[in-house]
N, C-alpha and C positions, 0 to 999 in steps of 0.2 A: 669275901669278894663282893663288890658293893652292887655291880649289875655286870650278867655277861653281853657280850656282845650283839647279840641275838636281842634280848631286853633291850640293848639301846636301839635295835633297829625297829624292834614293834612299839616303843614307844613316840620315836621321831617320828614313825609312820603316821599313828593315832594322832599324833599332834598336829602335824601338818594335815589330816584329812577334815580334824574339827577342828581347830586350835585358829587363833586370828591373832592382830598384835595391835595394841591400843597406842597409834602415834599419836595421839591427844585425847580430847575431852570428846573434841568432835569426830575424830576423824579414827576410825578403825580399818585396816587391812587386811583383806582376807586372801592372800598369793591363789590359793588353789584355786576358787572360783575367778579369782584377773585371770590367773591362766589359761582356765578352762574357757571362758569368756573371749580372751583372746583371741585364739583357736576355733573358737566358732566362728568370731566375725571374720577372720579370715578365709575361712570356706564359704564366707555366705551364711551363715546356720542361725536360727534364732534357738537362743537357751532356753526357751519357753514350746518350742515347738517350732511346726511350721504351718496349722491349721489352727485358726480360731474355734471359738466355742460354736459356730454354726456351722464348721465342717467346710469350711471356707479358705482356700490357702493365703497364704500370709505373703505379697511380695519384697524380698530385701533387697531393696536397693544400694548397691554396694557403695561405698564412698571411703571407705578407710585403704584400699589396699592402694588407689592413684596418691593417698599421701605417704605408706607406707614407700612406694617406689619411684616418688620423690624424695624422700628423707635416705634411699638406700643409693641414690644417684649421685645427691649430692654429697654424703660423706664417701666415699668411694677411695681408698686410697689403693694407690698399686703398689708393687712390689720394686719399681723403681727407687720409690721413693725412701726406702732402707737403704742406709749407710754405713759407714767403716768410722769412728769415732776414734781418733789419733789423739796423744796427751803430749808426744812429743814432734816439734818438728823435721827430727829426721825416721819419724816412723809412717810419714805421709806413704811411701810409695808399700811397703808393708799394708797402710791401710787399705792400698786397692786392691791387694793380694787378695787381701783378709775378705775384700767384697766382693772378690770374683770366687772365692772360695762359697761364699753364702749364695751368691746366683744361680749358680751351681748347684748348692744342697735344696734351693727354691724347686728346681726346675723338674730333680731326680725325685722329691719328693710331694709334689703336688703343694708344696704351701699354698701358691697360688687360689685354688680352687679352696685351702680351706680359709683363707683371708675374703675370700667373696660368700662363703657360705656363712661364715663369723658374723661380714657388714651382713645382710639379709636379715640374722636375727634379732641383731642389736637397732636394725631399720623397725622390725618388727613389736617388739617389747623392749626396747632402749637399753635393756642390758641384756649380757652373751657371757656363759659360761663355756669355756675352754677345759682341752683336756687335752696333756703333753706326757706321752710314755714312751719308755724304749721297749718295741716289743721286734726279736731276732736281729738286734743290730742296729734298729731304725729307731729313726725319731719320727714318731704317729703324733699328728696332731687332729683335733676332730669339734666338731662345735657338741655337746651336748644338751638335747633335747629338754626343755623347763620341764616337759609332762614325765619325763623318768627318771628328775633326780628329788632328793630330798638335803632341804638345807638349813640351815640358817638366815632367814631374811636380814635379822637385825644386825646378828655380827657374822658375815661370812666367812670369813680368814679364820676364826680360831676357832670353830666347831666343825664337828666331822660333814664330808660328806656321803651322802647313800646314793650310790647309782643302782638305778631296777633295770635290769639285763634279761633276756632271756636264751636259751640254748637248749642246741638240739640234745640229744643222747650223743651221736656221734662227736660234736664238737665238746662235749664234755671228756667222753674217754680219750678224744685226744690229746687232750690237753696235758702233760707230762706234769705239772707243778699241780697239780689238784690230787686230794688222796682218793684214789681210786674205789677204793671201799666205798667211802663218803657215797662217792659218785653211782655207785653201784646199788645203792639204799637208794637215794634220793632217785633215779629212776623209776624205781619202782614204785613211785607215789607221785609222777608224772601229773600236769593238769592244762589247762588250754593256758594260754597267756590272758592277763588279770592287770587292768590297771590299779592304780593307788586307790578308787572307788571301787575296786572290787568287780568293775563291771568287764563284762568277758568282751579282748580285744577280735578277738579270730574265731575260729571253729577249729583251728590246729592244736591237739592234742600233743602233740610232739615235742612241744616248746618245753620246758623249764625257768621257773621264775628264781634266779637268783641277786641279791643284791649283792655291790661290788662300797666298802666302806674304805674311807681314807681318812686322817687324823691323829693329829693327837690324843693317845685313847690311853688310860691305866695301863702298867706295863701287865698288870695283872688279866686282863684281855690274853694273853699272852701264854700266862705262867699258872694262870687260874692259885695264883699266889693271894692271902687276903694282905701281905705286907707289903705288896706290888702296887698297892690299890692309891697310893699317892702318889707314885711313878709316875711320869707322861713322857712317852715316847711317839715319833711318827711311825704310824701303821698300815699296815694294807690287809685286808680280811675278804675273803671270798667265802660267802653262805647261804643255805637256803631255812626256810623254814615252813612245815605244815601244822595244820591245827589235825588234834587228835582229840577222841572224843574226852568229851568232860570239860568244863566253863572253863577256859582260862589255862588248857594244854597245850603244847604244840611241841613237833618233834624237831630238831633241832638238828641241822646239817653242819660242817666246817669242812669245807674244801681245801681253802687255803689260809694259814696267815701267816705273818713276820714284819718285820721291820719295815721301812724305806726312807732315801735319804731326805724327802720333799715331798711336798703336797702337788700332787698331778695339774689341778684345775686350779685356774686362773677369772675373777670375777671382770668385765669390764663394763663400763657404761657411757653413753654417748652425754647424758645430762645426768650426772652424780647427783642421789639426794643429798638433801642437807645435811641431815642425821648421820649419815653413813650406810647406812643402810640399803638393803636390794630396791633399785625401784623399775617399774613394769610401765611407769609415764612416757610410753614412748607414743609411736604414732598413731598405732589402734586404741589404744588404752585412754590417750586426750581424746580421742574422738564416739568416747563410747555412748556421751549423753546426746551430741550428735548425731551419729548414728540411728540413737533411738528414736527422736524426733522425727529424723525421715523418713524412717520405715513405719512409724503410724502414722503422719501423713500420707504417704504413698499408699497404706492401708486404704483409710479414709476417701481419700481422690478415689483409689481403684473400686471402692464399692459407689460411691458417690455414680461413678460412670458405669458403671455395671444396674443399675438402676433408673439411669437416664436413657440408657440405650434399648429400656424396653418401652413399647408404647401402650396408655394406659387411657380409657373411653371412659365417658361421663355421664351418665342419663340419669333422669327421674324416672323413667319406664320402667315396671317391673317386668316387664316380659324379657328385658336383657339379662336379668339376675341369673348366672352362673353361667352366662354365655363365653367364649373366647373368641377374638378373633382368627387366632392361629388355625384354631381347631371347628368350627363353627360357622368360618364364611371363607368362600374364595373368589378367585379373580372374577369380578363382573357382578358379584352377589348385589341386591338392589335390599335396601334394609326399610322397614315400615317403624314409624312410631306414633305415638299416641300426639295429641294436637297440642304444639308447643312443651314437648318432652321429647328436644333431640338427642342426637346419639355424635357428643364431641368427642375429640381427643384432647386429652387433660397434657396439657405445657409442664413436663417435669424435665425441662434443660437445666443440664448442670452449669453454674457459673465456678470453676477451679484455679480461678486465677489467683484468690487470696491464698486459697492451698499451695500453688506453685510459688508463690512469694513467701511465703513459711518458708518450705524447702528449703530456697534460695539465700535466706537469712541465715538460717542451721547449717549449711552447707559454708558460708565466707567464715559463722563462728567456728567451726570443725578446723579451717584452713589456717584460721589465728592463731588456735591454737598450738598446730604444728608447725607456725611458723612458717608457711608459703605465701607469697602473693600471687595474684594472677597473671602476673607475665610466666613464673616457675610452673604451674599448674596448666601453660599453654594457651592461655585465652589471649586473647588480639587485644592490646591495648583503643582508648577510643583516638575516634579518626582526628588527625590533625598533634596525636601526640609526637614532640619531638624523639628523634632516637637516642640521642644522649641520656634523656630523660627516661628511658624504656633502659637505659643500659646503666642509669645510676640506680634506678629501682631494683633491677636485680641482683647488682652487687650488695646493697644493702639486704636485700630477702636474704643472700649469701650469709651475711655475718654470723647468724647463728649458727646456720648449717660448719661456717670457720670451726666456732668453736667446738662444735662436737666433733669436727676431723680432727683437732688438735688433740680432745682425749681417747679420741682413737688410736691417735700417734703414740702419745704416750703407754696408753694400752699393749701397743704393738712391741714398743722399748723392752715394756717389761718381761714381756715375752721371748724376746729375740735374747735377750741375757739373761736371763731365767733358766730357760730350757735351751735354748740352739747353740747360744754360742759356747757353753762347753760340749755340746754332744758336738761340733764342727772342729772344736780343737783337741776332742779326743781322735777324732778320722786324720791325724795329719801324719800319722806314723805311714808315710807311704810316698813314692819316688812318682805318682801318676802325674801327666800333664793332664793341664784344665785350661777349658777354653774361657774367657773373659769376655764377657758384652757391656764397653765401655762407653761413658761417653767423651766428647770429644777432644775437651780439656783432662779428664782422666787417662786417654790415650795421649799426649802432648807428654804427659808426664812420664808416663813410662817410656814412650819413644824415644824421651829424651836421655835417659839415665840407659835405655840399651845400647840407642844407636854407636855414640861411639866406642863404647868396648867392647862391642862387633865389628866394629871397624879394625881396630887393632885386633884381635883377636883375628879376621879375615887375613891382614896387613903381615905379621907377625906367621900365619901358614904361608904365604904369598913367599917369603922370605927363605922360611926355611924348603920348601920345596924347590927353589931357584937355588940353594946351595945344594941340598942332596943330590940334584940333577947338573951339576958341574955349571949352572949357567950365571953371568955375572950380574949380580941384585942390585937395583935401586931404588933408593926408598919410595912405595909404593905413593900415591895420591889419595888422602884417606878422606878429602872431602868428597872426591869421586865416588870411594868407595861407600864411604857415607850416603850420599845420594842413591848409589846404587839400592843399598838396605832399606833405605826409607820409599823408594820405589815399588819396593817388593813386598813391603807392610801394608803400605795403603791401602794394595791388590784384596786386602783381608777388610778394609774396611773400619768398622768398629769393633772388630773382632781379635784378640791376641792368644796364639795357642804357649801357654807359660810353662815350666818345669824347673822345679827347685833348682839343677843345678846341670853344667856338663859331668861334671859326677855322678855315675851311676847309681852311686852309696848315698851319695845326701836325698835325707828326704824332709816333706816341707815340717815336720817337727824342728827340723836343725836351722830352718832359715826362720822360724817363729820362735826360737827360743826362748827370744827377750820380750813376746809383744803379747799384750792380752786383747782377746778378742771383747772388743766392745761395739755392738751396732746401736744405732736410733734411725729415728724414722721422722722424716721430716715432711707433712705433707701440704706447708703453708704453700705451695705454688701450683697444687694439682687443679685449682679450680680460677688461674690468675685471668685477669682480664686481657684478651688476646689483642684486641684491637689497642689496648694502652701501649703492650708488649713493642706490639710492631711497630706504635707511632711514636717510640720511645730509643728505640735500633733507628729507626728513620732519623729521628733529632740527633743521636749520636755520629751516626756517619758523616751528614751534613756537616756537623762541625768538625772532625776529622778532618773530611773533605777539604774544606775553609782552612787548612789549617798550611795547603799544602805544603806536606811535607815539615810545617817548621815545631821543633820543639816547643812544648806549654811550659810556659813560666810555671813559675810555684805557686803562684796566687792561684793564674787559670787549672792548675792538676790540681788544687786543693776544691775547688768550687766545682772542679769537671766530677772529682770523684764523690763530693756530697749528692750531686744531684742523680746520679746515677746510682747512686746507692739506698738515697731517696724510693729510689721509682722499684726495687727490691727486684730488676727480670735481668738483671747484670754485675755482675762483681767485678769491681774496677782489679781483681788480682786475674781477669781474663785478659784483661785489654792490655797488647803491646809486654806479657810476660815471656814470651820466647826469644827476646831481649834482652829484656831488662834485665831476667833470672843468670846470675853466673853460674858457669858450669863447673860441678864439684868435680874434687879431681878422679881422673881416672878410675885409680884402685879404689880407693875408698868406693865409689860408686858400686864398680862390680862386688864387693863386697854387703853390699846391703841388697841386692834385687836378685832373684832370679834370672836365669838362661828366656830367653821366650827362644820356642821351637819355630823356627822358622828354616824357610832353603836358600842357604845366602852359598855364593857361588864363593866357590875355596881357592 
């Protein structure tokens, strides 16, 4: 067996606590210390301390965290902004199924919260490690922490990863999948919790340091087989390790191991390096030589004025030598000195303006870097600037920030069909009604394909209970009746309460048979220019309006629908569709959509 398990985790460890990676000639990487680095400027913290060599505190002037929460405002995408991904045209109303099904699994399971805790990180250090498990039935998803995994910088995908976890005694023995023996040793050799330097996190004893490994690892990990040892299978290992005495011992724990179908974590980044590779150039990380700059200016200045603000006397007269004023004279004291040997005060005004123009220069370079301007960062453009001109400056500041929401989008794709959309299409074995938060052309379309085989359906009981009850039937009014139903939907708003089927037995497996859950995430409009928006509906109405009433030739629909599609805050398949669209025939319809539950009068 060529190394166990254990072995590859003290030695990723060793490597990742010294090890660095040479991206060039010039240019060497060292993750642990960006990390650790990060995390400091984050708190505030200097890595050096926070007292100079005179016992003196050091003040840090924070300037990274207003770029990091700009950079985490403006990639921001909501949960909106995921959608139902259709390859056939008549799987469109399915696909909204499919979306109220995921808004749904958003809401019950806090995706939500972990899509905002994700952007944070990745605002933070430019890239965010995820983590997607099914644990009791559920799909956990969770950002995890840079300080407690160990990875691969250069290639992430095909090397293991190590999470450092820690646990109580009780949450060990509960844990039914761990061998309890194991558990039962490793107790008993209990120690405070211990980062990757070794340095002690807490004062609790209680903890347990275990690490959690995923990867493609020898099948021989496994089989403790030496013929295994070219195998590669994906794994899951849960283990601990203690050093025992004598150089180079250590007592070796396995809680848990076996198989699994997939790699849990998922790598994402707002600005992908070149290479491929993990990169930490987010918005603390460009800002670090910045940073530094100002916090020894602001040093400097602060002693500068701490120095000016004492006041200091001048004489040739010996008889002042070791005198104070503080200490020495008080109010009204009448002072003597020798003839033409006064007693002045010596001019040590600070002049800090060149200091405060440093700053100010480190402070615009810090903001280049991350790509802000000063309208983003809140400062008053100067007086007499146009507003258009304040409003094309900040769409352009925007464009970056575009493209890092787009690899966030994309990020998000991967994820959402990765992990959710089979753990959503495995939950369909079930007859539950789900409520739907659509929007308003998403609603048009299901209304339209319910309303009237509700109607019939109404029409059709109307019928038959005029004949049960001896009375003489005629054919009911089902535009009426139609209005009726669409009266009683509205009442819901954007809301539609859905159910596979008036059959008890059908459930939504049987009306997804044929469909495969695909979502993306599209988040080009989360940050569109509002004022265009509006004066874009403005110009459209107007001509509308102008139009009264008469049909557009084919020249004016062809030019009407470029330019509106141009301006991207309107899809000409919006305008004038509840028309235009013929309606499929009856059965056929009720055949592809669901019942929606609603109280339509029998």
């Amino acid at each position: 067996m060529k190394e166990s398990i254990h072995e590859i985790i003290r030695h990723a460890e060793d490597n990742y606590n010294n090890g660095y990676i040479q991206k060039s000639d010039h240019v060497i990487f060292y993750p642990k210390k960006d990390i650790n680095r990060i995390a400091a400027y984050v708190d505030s913290k200097f890595i050096d301390g926070d007292i100079d060599e005179f016992g003196r505190e050091k003040p840090f002037f924070q300037t990274g965290i207003a770029k990091r929460n700009i950079t985490y405002r403006a990639t921001d995408i909501d949960s909106k902004n995921i959608r139902t991904k259709v390859t056939k045209l008549k799987q469109t109303l399915l696909g909204l199924l499919a979306k109220a099904h995921l808004q749904n699994w958003i809401k019950e399971s806090n995706f939500g919260q972990f899509l905002n805790d994700w952007g944070l990180v990745l605002a933070t250090y430019n890239s965010a490690i995820s983590k997607h498990v099914e644990k009791e039935g559920e799909l956990i998803s969770k950002v995890v922490p840079w300080g407690t995994i160990i990875c691969d910088f250069v290639d992430f995908e095909n090397n293991p990863k190590i999470e450092k976890l820690w646990f109580t005694p009780a949450q060990l023995r509960q844990n039914e999948n761990y061998d309890q023996d194991m558990v039962e040793l490793l107790i008993q050799a209990k120690t405070t919790r211990k980062g990757f330097s070794g340095r002690q996190i807490d004062q609790k004893a209680d903890y347990i340091e275990v690490y959690e490994v995923h990867g493609e690892l020898p099948l021989s990990c496994l089989t403790d087989k030496d013929e295994d040892d070219t195998t590669y299978q994906q794994q899951m290992h849960i283990v601990s390790y203690n050093k025992s005495k004598g150089r180079g011992n250590y007592e070796d724990y396995t809680l848990f191991s076996g198989r699994e179908k997939q790699d849990p974590y998922m790598l994402a980044s707002l600005i992908p390096s070149e290479d491929g590779s993990v990169s930490l150039s987010g918005s603390i990380k460009n800002n670090f030589d910045s940073q530094w700059m100002i916090n020894d200016t602001f040093k400097k200045v602060k002693d500068y004025l701490e120095l000016a603000l004492k006041m200091f006397f001048q004489t040739s007269d010996g008889d002042f030598q070791g005198k104070n004023t503080m200490t020495n004279a008080d109010q009204g004291d009448i002072f003597t000195y020798k003839q033409n040997q006064p007693l002045t005060q010596l001019n040590n005004r600070a002049d800090i303006n060149p200091g405060m123009a440093f700053i100010n220069q480190w402070e615009n370079q810090g903001n280049q870097n991350a790509g802000i301007s000063e309208v983003m960062a809140g400062e008053n453009p100067p007086s007499g600037t146009a507003w258009r001109q304040v409003q094309a400056l900040l769409q352009e500041s925007h464009s970056l920030f575009n493209l890092m929401r787009q690899n966030k989008g994309l990020a998000i794709t991967q994820i959402l069909n990765k992990f959710v959309a089979p753990y959503i299409q495995k939950k369909m074995d079930t007859t539950e009604e789900i409520m739907a938060t659509l929007e308003s052309y998403d609603i048009r379309q299901i209304d339209r394909a319910f309303i009237p085989n509700e109607a019939i359906r109404v029409a059709n009981a109307q019928i038959k209970n005029d004949i049960l009850n001896g009375k003489i039937t005629q054919a009911p009014d089902l535009s009426a009746i139609e209005s009726r139903i669409q009266n009683q939907l509205s009442i819901q708003g954007n809301k539609r309460f859905i159910k596979p089927s008036e059959i008890s037995t059908t459930k939504w497996k049987d009306v997804f048979k044929n469909f495969s859950f695909i979502f993306e995430c599209d988040p080009t409009e989360e940050f569109e220019d509002k004022q265009s928006a509006l004066a874009t509906y403005d110009t459209i109405l107007k001509f509308l309006l102008g139009l009264q009433g008469r049909p557009m030739t084919t020249d004016e629909k062809t030019v009407f629908n470029k330019l509106i599609e141009l301006t991207g805050n309107i899809s000409p398949l919006e305008l004038g569709n509840d028309s235009a669209s013929p309606q499929m025939p009856q059965q056929t319809m009720s055949q592809q959509i669901p019942q929606l539950a609603t109280n339509m009068v029998k």
